[in-house]
C-alpha positions as CSV (number, residue, x, y, z in Angstrom):
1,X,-65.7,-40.5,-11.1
2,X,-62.8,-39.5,-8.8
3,X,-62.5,-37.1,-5.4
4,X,-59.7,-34.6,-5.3
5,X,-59.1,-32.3,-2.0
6,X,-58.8,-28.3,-2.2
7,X,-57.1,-26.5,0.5
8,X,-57.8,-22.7,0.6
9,X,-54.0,-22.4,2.4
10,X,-52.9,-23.4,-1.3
11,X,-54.6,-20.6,-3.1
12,X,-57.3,-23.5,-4.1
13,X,-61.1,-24.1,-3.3
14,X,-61.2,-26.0,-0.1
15,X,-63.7,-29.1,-0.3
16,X,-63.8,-32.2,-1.7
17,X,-64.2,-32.1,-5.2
18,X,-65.8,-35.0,-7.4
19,X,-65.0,-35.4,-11.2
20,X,-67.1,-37.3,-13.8
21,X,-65.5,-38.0,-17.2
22,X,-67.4,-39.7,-20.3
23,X,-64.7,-40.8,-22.4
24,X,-60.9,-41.5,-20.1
25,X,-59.7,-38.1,-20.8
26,X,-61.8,-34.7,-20.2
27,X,-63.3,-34.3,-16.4
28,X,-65.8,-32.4,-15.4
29,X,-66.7,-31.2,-11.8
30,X,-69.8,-32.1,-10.9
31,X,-70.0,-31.4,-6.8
32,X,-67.8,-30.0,-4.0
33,X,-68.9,-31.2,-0.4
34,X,-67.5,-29.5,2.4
35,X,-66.2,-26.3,1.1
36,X,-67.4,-24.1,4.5
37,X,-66.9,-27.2,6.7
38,X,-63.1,-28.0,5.6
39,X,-64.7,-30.9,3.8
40,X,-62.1,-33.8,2.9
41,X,-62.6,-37.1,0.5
42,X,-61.5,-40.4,1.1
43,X,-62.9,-42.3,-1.3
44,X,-65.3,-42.9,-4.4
45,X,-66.8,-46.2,-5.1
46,X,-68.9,-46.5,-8.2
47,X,-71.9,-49.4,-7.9
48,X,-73.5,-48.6,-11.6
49,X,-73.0,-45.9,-14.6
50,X,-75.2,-43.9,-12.3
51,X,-74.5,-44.7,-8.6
52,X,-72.4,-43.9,-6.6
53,X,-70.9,-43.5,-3.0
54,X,-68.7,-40.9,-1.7
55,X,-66.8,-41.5,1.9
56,X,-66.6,-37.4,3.3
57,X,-65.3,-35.8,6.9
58,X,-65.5,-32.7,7.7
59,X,-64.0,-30.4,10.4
60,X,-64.6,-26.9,11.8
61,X,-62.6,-27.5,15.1
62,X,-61.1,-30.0,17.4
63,X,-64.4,-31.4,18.5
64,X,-66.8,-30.1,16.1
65,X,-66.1,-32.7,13.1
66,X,-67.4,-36.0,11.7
67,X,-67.7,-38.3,8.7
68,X,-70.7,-38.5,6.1
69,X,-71.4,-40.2,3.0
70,X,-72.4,-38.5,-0.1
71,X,-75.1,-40.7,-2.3
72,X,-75.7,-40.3,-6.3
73,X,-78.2,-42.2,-8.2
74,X,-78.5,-40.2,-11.1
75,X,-75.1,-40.0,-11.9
76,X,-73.8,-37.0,-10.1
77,X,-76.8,-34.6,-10.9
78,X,-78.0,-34.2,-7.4
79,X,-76.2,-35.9,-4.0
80,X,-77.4,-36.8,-0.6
């Protein structure tokens, strides 16, 4: 897996987009957190083939923002 960032400023989705690829080469998105909160990614950490841990923050004004973790256990099919 791997996160990305979209910025709606750029013409893009805004979010934080997570990949999945099965082989090295083709990606797939599988789950965008954030995109109505100004999401961000930091980081991905895999702990199996089918878990994993997302580190998130999100932001809809100078005191209205936070940090959350996104949780997979079935290989990006469904998150917490």
């Amino acid at each position: 897996m791997a996160v990305g960032e979209g910025f709606v400023a750029d013409g893009g989705v805004g979010g934080c987009h997570i990949f999945k690829t099965e082989d090295g080469k083709n990606w797939t998105e599988i789950y965008v957190y954030g995109a109505d909160k100004d999401g961000s990614c930091l980081d991905v950490k895999m702990l199996s083939e089918t878990e994993a841990w997302v580190g998130t923050t999100w932001a809809t004004g100078t005191f209205k923002n936070g940090a959350e973790m996104s949780h997979t256990t079935d290989g990006g099919k469904t998150w917490t």
